[in-house]
Structure formats: structure tokens, C-alpha cells
N, C-alpha and C positions, 0 to 999 in steps of 0.2 A: 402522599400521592397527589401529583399536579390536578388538577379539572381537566386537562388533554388525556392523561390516562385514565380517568375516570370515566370519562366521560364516550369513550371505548369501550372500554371494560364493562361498563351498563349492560351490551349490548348479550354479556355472556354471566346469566347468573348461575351460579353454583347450583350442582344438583337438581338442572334441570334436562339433561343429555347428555350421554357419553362419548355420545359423533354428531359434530356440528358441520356445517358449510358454510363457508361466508365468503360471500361475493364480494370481493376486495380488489376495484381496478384499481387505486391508486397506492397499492402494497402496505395498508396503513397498520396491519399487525405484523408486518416485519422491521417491527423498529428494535432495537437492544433492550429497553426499559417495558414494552408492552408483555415479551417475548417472558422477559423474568418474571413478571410480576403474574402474569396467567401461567407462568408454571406453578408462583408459588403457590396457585389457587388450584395446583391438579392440572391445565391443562394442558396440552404437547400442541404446536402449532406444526404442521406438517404442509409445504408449498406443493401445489398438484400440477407440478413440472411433465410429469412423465408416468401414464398410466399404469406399464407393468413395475417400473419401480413404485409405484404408491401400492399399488396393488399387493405386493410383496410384502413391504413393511406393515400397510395394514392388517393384513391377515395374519402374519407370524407375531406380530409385536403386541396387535390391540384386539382383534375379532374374535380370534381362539379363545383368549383370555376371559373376555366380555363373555362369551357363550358359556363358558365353564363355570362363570358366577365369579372368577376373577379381577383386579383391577387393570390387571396386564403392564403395559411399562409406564400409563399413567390413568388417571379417575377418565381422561376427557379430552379427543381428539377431535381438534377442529382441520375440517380440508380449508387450506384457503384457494382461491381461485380467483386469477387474475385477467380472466376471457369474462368477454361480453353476453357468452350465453351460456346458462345453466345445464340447457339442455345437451351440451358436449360430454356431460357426465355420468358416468355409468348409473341405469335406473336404481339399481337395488341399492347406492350411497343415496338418491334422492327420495328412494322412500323409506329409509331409515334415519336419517338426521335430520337435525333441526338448522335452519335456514336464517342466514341472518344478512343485513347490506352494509355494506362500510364504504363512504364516499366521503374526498375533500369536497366536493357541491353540497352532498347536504352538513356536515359538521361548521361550514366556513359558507353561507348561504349569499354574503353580502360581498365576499371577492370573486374575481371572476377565475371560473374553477381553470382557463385554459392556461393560465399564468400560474397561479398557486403551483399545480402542475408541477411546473419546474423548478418548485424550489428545494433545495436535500432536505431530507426527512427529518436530519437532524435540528432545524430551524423550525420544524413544525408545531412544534410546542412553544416556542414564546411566539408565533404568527399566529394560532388558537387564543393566548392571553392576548392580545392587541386586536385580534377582530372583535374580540367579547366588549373590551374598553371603548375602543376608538373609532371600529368603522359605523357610523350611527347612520348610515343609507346605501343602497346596492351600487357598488361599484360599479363601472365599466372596465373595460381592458386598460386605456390610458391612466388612469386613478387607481388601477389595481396598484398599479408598478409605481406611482409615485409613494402611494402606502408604505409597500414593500420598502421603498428605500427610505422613507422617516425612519418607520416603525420597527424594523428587521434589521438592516444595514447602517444606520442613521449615517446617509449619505445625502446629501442635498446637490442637484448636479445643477442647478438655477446659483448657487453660489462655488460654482468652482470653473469660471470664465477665465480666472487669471491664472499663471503659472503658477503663484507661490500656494493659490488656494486650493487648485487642481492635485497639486503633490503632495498637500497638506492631509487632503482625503485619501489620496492613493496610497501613501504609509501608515497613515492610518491601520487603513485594509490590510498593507504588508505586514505588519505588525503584530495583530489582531490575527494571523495566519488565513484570514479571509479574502474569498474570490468572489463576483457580483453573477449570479448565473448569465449564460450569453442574453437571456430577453432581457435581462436589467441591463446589461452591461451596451446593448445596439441601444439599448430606448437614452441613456444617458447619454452616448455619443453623436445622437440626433440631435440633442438639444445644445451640445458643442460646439458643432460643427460651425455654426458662423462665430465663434469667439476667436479670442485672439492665441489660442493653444495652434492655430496651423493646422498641421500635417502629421501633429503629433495621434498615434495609435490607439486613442480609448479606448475603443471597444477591447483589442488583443488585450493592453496592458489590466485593465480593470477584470478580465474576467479570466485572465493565466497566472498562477503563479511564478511559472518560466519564463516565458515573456515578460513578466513585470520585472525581474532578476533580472534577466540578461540585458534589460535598458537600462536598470539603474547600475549596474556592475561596471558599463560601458562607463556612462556617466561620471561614476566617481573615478573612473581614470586619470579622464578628465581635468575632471576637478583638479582632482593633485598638481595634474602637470601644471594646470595656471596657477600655483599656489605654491610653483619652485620645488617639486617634487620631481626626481628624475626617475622616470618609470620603468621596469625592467617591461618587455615588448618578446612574446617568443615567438619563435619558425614558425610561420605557418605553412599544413602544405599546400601544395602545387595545385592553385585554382579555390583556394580558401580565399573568403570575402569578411573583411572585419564587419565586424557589428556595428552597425549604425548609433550613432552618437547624436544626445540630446541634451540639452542646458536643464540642469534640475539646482535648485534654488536650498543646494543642504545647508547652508547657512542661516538659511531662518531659522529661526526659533523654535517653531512648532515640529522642523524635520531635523532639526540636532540633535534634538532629547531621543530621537529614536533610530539614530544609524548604528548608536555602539552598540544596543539591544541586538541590532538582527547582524552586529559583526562579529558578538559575543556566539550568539544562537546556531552561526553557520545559513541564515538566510541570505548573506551575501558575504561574498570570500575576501581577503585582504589581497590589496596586490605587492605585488615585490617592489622597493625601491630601492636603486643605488645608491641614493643620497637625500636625504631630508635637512630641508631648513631647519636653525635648533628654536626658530620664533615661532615653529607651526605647532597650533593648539593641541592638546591631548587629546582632544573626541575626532580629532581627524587625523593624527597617529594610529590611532587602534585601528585603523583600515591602512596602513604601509607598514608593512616588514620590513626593516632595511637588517635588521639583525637575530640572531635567533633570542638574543632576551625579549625582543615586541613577541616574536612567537608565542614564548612560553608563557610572557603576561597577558597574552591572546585567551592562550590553552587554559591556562588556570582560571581565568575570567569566564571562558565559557563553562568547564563545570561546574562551578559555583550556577552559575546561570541555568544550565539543565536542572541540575541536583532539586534548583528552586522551583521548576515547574513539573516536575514526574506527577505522572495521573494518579489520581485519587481513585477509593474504591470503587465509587460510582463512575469509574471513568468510559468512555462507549470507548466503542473499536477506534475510530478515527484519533481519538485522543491518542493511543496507543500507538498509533503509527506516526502522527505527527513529532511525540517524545522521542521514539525510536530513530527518526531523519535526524532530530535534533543532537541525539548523542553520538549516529556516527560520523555527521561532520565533525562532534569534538574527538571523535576517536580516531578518525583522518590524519584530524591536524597534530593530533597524541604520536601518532606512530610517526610522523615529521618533523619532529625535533630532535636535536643532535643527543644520543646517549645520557649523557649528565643532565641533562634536563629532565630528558622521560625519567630517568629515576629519579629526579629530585620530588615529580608529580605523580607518580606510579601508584604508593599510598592514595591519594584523593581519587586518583582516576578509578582504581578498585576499588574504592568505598562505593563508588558512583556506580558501577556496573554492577554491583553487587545488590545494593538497594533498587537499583531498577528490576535487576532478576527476581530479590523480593517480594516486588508490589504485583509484578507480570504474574508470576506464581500465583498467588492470593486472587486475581482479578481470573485468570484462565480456570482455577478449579470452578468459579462460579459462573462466568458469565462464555467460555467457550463454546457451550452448548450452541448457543445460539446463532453464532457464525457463518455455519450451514447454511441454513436459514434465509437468512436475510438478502435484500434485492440486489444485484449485479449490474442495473441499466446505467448507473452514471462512472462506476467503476466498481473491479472484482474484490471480495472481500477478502475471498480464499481464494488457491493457486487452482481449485477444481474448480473456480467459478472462469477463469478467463477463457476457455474456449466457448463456453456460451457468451460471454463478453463478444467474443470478435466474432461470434456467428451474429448478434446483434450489430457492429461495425458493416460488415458486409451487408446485410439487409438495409445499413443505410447509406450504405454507396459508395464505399469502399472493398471496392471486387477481389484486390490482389492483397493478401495478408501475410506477413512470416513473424513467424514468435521464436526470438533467440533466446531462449536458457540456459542461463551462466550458472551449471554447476554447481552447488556450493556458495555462492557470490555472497557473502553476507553487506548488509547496506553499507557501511564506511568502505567498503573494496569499490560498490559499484561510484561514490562519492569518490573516491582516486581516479577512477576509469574516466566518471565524466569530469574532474577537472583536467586531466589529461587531455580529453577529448576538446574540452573548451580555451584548450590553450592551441593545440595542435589544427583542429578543422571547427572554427567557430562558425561555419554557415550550418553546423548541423545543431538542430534543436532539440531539446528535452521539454513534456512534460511527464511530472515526473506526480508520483504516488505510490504507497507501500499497500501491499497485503498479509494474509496470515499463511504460514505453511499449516501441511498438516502436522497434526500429532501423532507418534513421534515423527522426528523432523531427520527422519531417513529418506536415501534418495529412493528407495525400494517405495515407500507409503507416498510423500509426497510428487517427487516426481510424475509419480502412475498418476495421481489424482491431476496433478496438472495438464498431461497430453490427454487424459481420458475424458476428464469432466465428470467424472465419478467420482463418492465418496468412498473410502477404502472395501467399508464393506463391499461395495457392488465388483471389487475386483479381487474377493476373499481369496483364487484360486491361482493368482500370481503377487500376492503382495511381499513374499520374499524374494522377489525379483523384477530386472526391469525387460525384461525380454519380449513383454507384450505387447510395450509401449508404443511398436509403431502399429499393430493392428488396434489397438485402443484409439490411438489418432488418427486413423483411417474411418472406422466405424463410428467415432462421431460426427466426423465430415458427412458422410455419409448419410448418417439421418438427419442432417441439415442441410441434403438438396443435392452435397456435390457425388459425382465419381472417383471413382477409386484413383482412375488417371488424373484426376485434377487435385491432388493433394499428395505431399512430397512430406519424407520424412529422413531428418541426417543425424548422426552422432559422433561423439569423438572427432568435433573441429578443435583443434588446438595451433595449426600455424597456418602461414600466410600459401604456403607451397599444394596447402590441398582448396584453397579456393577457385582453384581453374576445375576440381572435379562438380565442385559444388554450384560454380556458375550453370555447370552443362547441365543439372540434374534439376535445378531450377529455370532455366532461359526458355523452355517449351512454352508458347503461348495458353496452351492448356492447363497449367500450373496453374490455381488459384491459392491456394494456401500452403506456406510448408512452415512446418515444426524441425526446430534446427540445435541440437546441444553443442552449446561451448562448454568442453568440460574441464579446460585448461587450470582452473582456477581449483578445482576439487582434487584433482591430482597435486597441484603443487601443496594442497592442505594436508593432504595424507601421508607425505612426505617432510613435510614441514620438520625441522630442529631447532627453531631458535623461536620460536612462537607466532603471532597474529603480524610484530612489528619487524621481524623479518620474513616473513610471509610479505608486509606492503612494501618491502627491496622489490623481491619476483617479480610481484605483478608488476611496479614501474618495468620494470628489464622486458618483460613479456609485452607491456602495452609500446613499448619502442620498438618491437617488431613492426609494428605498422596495422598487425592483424584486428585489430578493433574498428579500426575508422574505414579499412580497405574492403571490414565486411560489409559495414553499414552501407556505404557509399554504393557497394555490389546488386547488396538487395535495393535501395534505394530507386537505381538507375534502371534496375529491370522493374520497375513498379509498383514495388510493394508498399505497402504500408508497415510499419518496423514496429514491433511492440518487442521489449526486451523485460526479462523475469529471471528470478531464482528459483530453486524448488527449498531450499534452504539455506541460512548461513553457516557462520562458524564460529569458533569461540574461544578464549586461551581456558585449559581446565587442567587442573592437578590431580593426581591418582590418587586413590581415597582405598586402593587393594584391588587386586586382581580375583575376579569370581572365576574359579576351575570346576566349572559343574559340568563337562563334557557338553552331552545332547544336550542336554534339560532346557539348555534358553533355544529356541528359534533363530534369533538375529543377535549374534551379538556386536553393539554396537559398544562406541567407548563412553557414547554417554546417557544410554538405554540397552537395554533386556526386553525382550517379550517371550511370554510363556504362554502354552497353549492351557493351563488352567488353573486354578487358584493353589491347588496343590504344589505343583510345581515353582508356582510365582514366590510361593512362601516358603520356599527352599531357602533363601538368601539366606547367609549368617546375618545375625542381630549387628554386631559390631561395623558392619556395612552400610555407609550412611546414604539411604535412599528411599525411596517413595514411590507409591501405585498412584496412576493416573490413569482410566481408561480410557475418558473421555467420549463425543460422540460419533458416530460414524465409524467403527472401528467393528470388524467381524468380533462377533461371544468369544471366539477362541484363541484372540489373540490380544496378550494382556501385559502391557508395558511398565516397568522397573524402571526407572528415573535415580540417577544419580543426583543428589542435591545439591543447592547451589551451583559453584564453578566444580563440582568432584568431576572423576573419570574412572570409569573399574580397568585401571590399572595399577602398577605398582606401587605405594606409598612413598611422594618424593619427584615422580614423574613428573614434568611435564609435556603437552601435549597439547594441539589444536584439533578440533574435533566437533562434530556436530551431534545431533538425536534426541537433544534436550530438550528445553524450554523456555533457556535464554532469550533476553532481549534479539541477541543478534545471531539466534538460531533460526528463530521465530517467524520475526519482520522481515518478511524482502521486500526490495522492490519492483514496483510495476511501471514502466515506462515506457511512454510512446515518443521515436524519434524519430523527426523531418530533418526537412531542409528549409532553410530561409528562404521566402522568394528574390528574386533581381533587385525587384523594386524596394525591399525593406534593406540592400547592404548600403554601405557608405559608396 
């Protein structure tokens, strides 16, 4: 155990309360590691979001119990609470539990608490070991953030005046999968500003991972073409502005050793070229395709390169979603190779997806729980966390909202969509970041959790269906301030011909938020015959409708803010037998079951290879059957694309928020 978790955990001894309180503004018991390790001591950490939901689970789950001389669902439930005043909490919790403070001001006494503040949670444990070492006097604001960037970031922005030393950090960072939060990232562009970097955009590129992309992407175009590379250049449309273009210095030394890495990894994409010089190096080959053999020495290069970084068991969430971006660029680029290839790579590419579903398995029995949980302020963790997400957006000054969910969209689909998108209308922007669905990873459980902002349980009385889903998106709105008239709800968008209904039904000045499904993508999966790799035919043919860029641009121009999500992916999966139990399952899905009680769950024949997972957040009476591995309970021989599981690319979607460039950033 670190001295950060220890040194928390002090706070809470065993066997001294069954119901604690802990006044926690800066969320420091919703980290992934605190969270397990006070369970494994008995304790349940429960966030005091919402009065009659706490209310609820307290009483049915923990007080009953407690009163009856029971342990109930664990030894020792702490409220946390994230308000400044105690007193907002019901009396009878305050005179029954025991009272505790958790602050970064007092654990971190010598940095200055308004900076710390901002930094991810997940950096909080080696910024703990380096205040303990090295800050030997009370910092100010200015001194916090040089700290921070020795000691945290080891970025030095006093020696990055020149180009090649500027770049030399900034891959670093890209590298490293690290972003500089915006106060490190303005405080290093202040001390820029008179160097000889110009006009170039520290602050964006240092604290975006998009932004940092879509410059060095530009860049290496570039590159090539000075270096006698003839570039393929596509259509853009009508009123698209190229990317602004900047001199990056890949030829050093320090930035060579690390372009094949992130061309390998899908951190930045290869571009097409007609023609290559046969004198041009091999580390600036692996970024032009002129043939599909560079592909496929692409493709096989980058699995090898996932394979070698999959998280470990200790791995936190983030880890988990970063792996998952990482594998469906390589699976992007998998289903884009000419037939003979993909099968030549098919073997490794399934070993890869396979061992991923392995470790994911292993890591969700244990550490799922926690998920729920954990804080939403700097992005959602789960798809029931984003409308509280965007009700925080708005509170900070973003009035007009829409949230498009792509159906089914598993991440290598949305990875086609947007290089589509950044071939086709490059003024629009991504950034981009994955979440978890729920468990199972049906549209009935997920979905509801994503327009609700509910955990399943709380919508036990429609969760075999989505029929609720617009009064559930309404009535959250709704208790976060708006009217019923200022929030819109649409389904079944799939072409270009029904967005004149969709404009009128959004264009009312009154409209602040609308929740919007594109379901285009889950219908062609449910239809699907030839698998995931003719499934990415479709969507190319579907995304040349126009209908992707023509909605964004839609909602765009009437003011929104664009946040785009899945409620689930999808997954190629083989039939492992067809289960013929009439009623007995609730949902059958192809690659879950749920039963309404253990009798029934344990009906499955033996010979059926599969697994119970109930997981949290799930109503007592509905209880999930998991096919294993890639299986499906279909016919033995089948194949099948298919969602409900547990797969990497059931699991992981993506979350992404999409602008537009300004004037002054195009070429």
C-alpha cells in the first residue's frame, strides 16, 4: 500500500462505525485504488448525489440490516459528501455516524490547494510522494505550477524556446499518452510567448490531445511532400478549410525515435501516397501507404505494439480506455486491408482481441464495482454519468447542448467515422475520450442509463425496454433547472432526408438541450452477414451519404454544443448452441441472458459455455448469463455480430465533443 493510500485510510479504522460521513470537497475517496482497498476492509463508499436515491439504498441495502443485528450488503458505509456544508444533511445521518475531513489543503499543506485542484486524481499519488520529498517550504500559486511541471510532468517550459526543444517535450507528452491541465498548460504559454515559437498554439496543443494530433498530422504531410512524397489530397466539402500547417522538426533525433511508436499505436494516422522516393528512410515510410504491403506492415506492427501494452491487473479505468482507442485504430486499419492480407493477419489479430477480452474480464469481476462511483467533473466515466456531465457544461457556460448516440457504434466504427470526417470537413474538431457502458451492454440497460442518468436499478420498472427513454431525458432536465419545453428528444435518425424534420424540432430558440439517436449503425449490425469487416463496407457507403458531417454542421450552426456517444459496441462472436428455454430468460440477447432468479439462471445445461456476472447497479431480480469469451447462444458454427457481453469493444465507447475550428486557426 502507497503512503497516499495510507495515509487516507488512517482516517477510517476498522470496527470503529458502521455509518461514517466524510466531508470530501476535493472527491479524494473516489479514486479506483481507495475505493478497493476500503472495501476490502468492509467498507461500501456511497456518493450523496441525490437524497431520495441515498435514501433508498440506505435503508433497503444497509439500516434494515444493521438494525436486525445483520451486516447487510457490507460491515461499513461511508456517505461521502462533496458540499461545503454539513448541515444540508438529514439530521438523523448526523447523529448517527461518525464524522471525518478529507482535504488536498490539508494532506498537500505546502502547495497551493487552488492549483493542485486541477490536477486528475489519477496524478495524485506520485504529487503526494514529491510534496513529502521535495517541497521543503509553502509554495505560492506561481511555484506551485513550476513544481507541478518538474516534479509531475517533468516538463521544463524555461528550456523549450526553440522549436526542436519545444517539440522535443510536446512528444514527449504525446507519447507518454499525457495532456498538461489548462492552468499548467496557459502558465507555460506565458513564459513562450516572447520566444522564438511565434504564433504557434501552446497552450491548445499542450493541454489537447486533438489538437495536438490534428497539428502534428497536418505537419507530417508536409513533411513528405518536401521529402519528394507525392500526397494523395481528398474532396473536401463545400466551405471546408484545411488545417493549418506548421514546421515540426521530425528529423531530430529526439522526435524520430517516437513517430513510428504513435504510427504504430494509431496516435496519428498514415497518409496515402501516390509515389515514394525509393532513398526515403524506413521511420518515414511507416507514415505513407503507397501500397497495401506498407498497410499490412502497418497493421501487424501495430499489434504486436497493443499486444505489448494491454493493462495489467492493477490497471484503473483510464488505462482501460486508452488500450481500447489503441486497439480500435488497429482494428480500423485491420478491416482496411485487401482480403489476403486480413486473412493472412486474422490469427494475431484474434489472439489480440481475445487476450484483451481476457484481462477486461479479470479486471471488471474486480474492479467494476467501482465505476459508479467515481467523479464525472473532468469527464464521464459511465454512459449514466454524461447527462450529469453536460448539466455541469451548462452551469459553466455552455447553454445550448445535443448529445448524438450512435447506436451500437463500437470505437473502431467511431475511428472510420472520424477519419472520414477528417478527410471529408476538416474544420470540424474532435476531442475525443472513451467511457464504460453498462453491464450487460444491451441497448434496453445501457442506453436507459445513458438519457436517464440512472443506475439500472433506479429504472428496474422499464429496463426490458427503451420506451421510457424520452420521459427519463426529460425528467432529468428537469431537475436540473430546465422545462419540459426546453428539451427535445429524437430517434431513429438514419438518413440525410429526415434532417429538415429534425432541424424544425430543434430551431426553436427555447430548445436548450436535445438527446438525439442515430441508430443507423445497430440496425446494419443486426443485419450484418459477413461480419465486423463487412459491416466497415456499410458504414464507409452510409458515411458517403453525407448524413454525419450534414448533422454535425446542423446542430453546430444552430448553437449547440455537440457531444457524441454510444450506448454500446459490438463484436464478431461464434455460436457456442442455441439455449430453447421458452420464458425462462427475460432478454434474450445473443450474447447474454438475464433471469429473474438464481433458480431459473441455473437452468442453463452444463455443456454451455458461460458465466454469471451480476455486477453493481443492477435491480436483485435481474440476473445476467454471459457467454464466454467471443461465444454467442446461437447455433454451433454460426457466425454473428452482436453485442451484451463484456468485450473490449462491447464495453468501451466513445465520448466526444465536436466543434469547429475558428477563422483564425485555418490556413
Amino acid at each position: 500500500m502507497t503512503p497516499w493510500t495510507e495515509r487516507i485510510l488512517q482516517a477510517f479504522p476498522e470496527d470503529l462505525s458502521s455509518f461514517w460521513i466524510a466531508s470530501d470537497p476535493d472527491n479524494l475517496l473516489l479514486d479506483e485504488n481507495i475505493l478497493r482497498v476500503l472495501r476490502e476492509r468492509g467498507f461500501e463508499v456511497l456518493p450523496f448525489e441525490d437524497s431520495i436515491a441515498f435514501r433508498v439504498e440506505y435503508e433497503e441495502r444497509y439500516r434494515d440490516a444493521w438494525d436486525r443485528g445483520a451486516e447487510g450488503a457490507s460491515k461499513a458505509l461511508v456517505l461521502q459528501f462533496q458540499g461545503a456544508d454539513l448541515n444540508f444533511l438529514p439530521w438523523d445521518y448526523l447523529r448517527h455516524a461518525r464524522r471525518v475531513d478529507l482535504s488536498l489543503a490539508d494532506l498537500m499543506p505546502k502547495l497551493n490547494a487552488s492549483v493542485i485542484r486541477q490536477i486528475d486524481s489519477t496524478d495524485l499519488e506520485r504529487l503526494f510522494a514529491a510534496h513529502n520529498s521535495h517541497a521543503s517550504q509553502v509554495l505560492g500559486e506561481s511555484m506551485t505550477k513550476e513544481f507541478l511541471l518538474t516534479h509531475l510532468f517533468e516538463v521544463n517550459p524555461h528550456l523549450m524556446r526553440k522549436p526542436e526543444t519545444f517539440w522535443r517535450e510536446a512528444f514527449g507528452l504525446l507519447y507518454r499518452g499525457v495532456v498538461l491541465p489548462p492552468v499548467l498548460a496557459q502558465y507555460v504559454a506565458k513564459i513562450l510567448t516572447d520566444s522564438v515559437l511565434g504564433s504557434l498554439p501552446v497552450e491548445g496543443l499542450l493541454s489537447s490531445k486533438s489538437a495536438m494530433a490534428r497539428t502534428v498530422q497536418a505537419a507530417w504531410g508536409r513533411f513528405l511532400e518536401e521529402r519528394g512524397v507525392e500526397v494523395e489530397h481528398a474532396d473536401l466539402e463545400p466551405g471546408s478549410q484545411a488545417t493549418t500547417v506548421v514546421d515540426i522538426p521530425f528529423d531530430h533525433a529526439d522526435i524520430r525515435v517516437i513517430v513510428d511508436t504513435l504510427f504504430l499505436e494509431g496516435a496519428l494516422q498514415p497518409v496515402n501516397a501516390r509515389t515514394v522516393p525509393a532513398t526515403l528512410p524506413d521511420w518515414i515510410r511507416l507514415g505513407a501507404i503507397q501500397s497495401p504491403t506498407s498497410l499490412r506492415d502497418l497493421v501487424e506492427g501495430g499489434i504486436r505494439s497493443v499486444a505489448a501494452k494491454l493493462p495489467a491487473s492493477e490497471a484503473t479505468h483510464r488505462d482501460w480506455t486508452d488500450a481500447a482507442k489503441r486497439l480500435a485504430e488497429t482494428i480500423y486499419r485491420f478491416h482496411e486491408l485487401p482480403s489476403e492480407d486480413a486473412a493472412a493477419l486474422r490469427p494475431a489479430m484474434r489472439a489480440l482481441q481475445l487476450e484483451a477480452d481476457t484481462r477486461l474480464r479479470e479486471w471488471v469481476q474486480q474492479r467494476f464495482q467501482d465505476l459508479p462511483s467515481l467523479p464525472v467533473a473532468k469527464a464521464p466515466v459511465m454512459v449514466h454519468h454524461i447527462p450529469r456531465y453536460l448539466s455541469m457544461r451548462r452551469n459553466a457556460g455552455e447553454e445550448k447542448i445535443a448529445l448524438l448516440v450512435f447506436d451500437g457504434m463500437a470505437l473502431d466504427q467511431w475511428v472510420q467515422i472520424r477519419e472520414y470526417l477528417s478527410a471529408r470537413a476538416p474544420d470540424l474538431t474532435t476531442e475525443e475520450s472513451g467511457c464504460f457502458a453498462w453491464l450487460p451492454s444491451l441497448t434496453s440497460v445501457s442506453r436507459q442509463a445513458l438519457f436517464s442518468g440512472l443506475r439500472p436499478r433506479e429504472f428496474q420498472a422499464s429496463i426490458e425496454t427503451t420506451g421510457q427513454e424520452p420521459s427519463l431525458w426529460n425528467r432529468f432536465w428537469m431537475e436540473n433547472g430546465l422545462r419540459a419545453a426546453e428539451v427535445c428528444y429524437r430517434k431513429a435518425i438514419k438518413r440525410t432526408e429526415q434532417l429538415s424534420d429534425l432541424d424544425a424540432a430543434i430551431s426553436s430558440p427555447s430548445i436548450k438541450v436535445a438527446g438525439i439517436v442515430v441508430d443507423m449503425i445497430d440496425e446494419l449490425v443486426h443485419g450484418a452477414m459477413l461480419g465486423k469487416r463487412g459491416l466497415s463496407g456499410q458504414i464507409r457507403e452510409w458515411c458517403e451519404t453525407g448524413l454525419v458531417e450534414k448533422l454535425l454542421n446542423l446542430l453546430i450552426s444552430r448553437g449547440f454544443q455537440v457531444y457524441l456517444t454510444a450506448d454500446h459496441g459490438n463484436v464478431d462472436a461464434d455460436g457456442i448452441g442455441r439455449l430453447n428455454q421458452g420464458v425462462i430468460s427475460e432478454v434474450k440477447g445473443e450474447r447474454v441472458r438475464t433471469y429473474r432468479n438464481e433458480t431459473l439462471a441455473g437452468s442453463v445445461p452444463v455443456d454451455i459455455d458461460a458465466f454469471a456476472f451480476g455486477g453493481p447497479g443492477l435491480p436483485p431480480d435481474f440476473l445476467p448469463l454471459y457467454a464466454s469469451g467471443r461465444g454467442a447462444f446461437v447455433p454451433i458454427g454460426q457466425q454473428v455480430v452482436a453485442h451484451g457481453g463484456m468485450s473490449v469493444e462491447e464495453l468501451i465507447v466513445p465520448f466526444v465533443k465536436i466543434g469547429i475550428r475558428k477563422e483564425e486557426d485555418a490556413a
